[in-house]
C-alpha positions, -999 to 999 in steps of 0.1 A, spaced: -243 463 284 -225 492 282 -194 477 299 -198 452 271 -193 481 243 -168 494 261 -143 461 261 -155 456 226 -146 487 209 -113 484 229 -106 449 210 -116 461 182 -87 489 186 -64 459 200 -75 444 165 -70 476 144 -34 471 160 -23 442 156 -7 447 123 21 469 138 29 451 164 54 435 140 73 467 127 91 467 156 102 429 159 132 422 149 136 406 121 102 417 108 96 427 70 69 452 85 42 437 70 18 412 89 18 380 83 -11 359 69 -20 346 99 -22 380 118 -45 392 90 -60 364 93 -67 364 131 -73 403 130 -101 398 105 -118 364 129 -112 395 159 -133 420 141 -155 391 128 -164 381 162 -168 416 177 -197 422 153 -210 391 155 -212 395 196 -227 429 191 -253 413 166 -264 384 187 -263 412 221 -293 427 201 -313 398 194 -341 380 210 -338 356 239 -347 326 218 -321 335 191 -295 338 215 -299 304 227 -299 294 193 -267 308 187 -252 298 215 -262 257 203 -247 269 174 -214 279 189 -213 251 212 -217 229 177 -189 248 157 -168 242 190 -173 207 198 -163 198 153 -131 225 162 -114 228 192 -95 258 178 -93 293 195 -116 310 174 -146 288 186 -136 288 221 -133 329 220 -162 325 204 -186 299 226 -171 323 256 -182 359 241 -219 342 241 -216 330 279 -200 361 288 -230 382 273 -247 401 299 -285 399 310 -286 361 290 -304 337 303 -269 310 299 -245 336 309 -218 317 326 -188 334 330 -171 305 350 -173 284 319 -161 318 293 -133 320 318 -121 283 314 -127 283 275 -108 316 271 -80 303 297 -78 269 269 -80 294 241 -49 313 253 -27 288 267 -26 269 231 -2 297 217 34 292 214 41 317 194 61 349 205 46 370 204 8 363 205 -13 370 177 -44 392 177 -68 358 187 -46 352 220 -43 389 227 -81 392 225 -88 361 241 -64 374 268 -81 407 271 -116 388 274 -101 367 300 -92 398 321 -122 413 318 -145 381 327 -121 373 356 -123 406 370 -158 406 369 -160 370 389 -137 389 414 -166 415 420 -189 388 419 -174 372 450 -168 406 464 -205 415 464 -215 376 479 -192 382 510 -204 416 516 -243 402 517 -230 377 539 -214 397 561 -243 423 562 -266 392 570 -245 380 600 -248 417 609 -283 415 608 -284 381 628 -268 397 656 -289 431 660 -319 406 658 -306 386 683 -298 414 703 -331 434 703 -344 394 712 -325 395 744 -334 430 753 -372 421 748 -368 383 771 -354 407 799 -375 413 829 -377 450 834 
């Protein structure tokens, strides 16, 4: 949970941002455009909205998470893929899937051809980091259990044969 505060408060700095990310560009007027404000407002939107659902009941969450899958499957758009994948990436839920957030958030990014990405693909990017590197660990921690049970299969095995010998 508290990882999950963590990468949201640093969105919502990403967010916060994302309107000067243009005052360098060439070419730029300084100001952002409509769709960044646009996009930086959905970022911010979202963040509380995770936070909001993070505190709810188990029963609510599922119900927001029909909900998302709903909005997603009317729009294919970034917004409710970044969305649908905040939910799955939730922590302690009883649908977390962070396979699935992965892929969504993977779809969500690669639909941008702009240069350079607005705030929605840098925060569906950041997500993306954050869920993969979490999978990573997840793998990490299944080999090590598997390893530490082959260890265990061979001290058993071991004690075995030192028991079957005649002394």
């Amino acid at each position: 949970m508290i990882r999950v505060v963590a990468i949201l408060c640093c969105i919502s700095v990403l967010a916060g941002c994302a309107a000067f990310s243009t005052l360098g560009a060439p070419g730029a007027s300084g100001a952002p455009s409509a769709r960044e404000n646009r996009e930086s407002r959905q970022v911010i939107e979202l963040i509380a909205y995770t936070q909001r659902v993070a505190a709810l009941q188990a029963e609510e969450q599922q119900r927001e998470l029909n909900a998302s899958t709903q909005m997603l499957s009317k729009d294919r758009g970034a917004y409710g893929r970044v969305r649908l994948a905040l939910l799955l990436a939730l922590p302690g839920t009883a649908f977390n899937d962070d396979t699935r957030a992965a892929g969504l958030l993977d779809l969500a990014g690669a639909g941008a051809s702009e240069s350079p990405p607005g705030p929605m693909q840098q925060f569906a990017g950041l997500l993306h980091a954050q869920i993969s590197e979490r999978l990573r660990e997840q793998r990490r921690t299944a080999q090590l259990k598997e390893q530490l049970e082959a260890l265990k299969a061979v001290e058993r095995n071991i004690i075995e044969r030192e028991q079957a010998r005649p002394r």
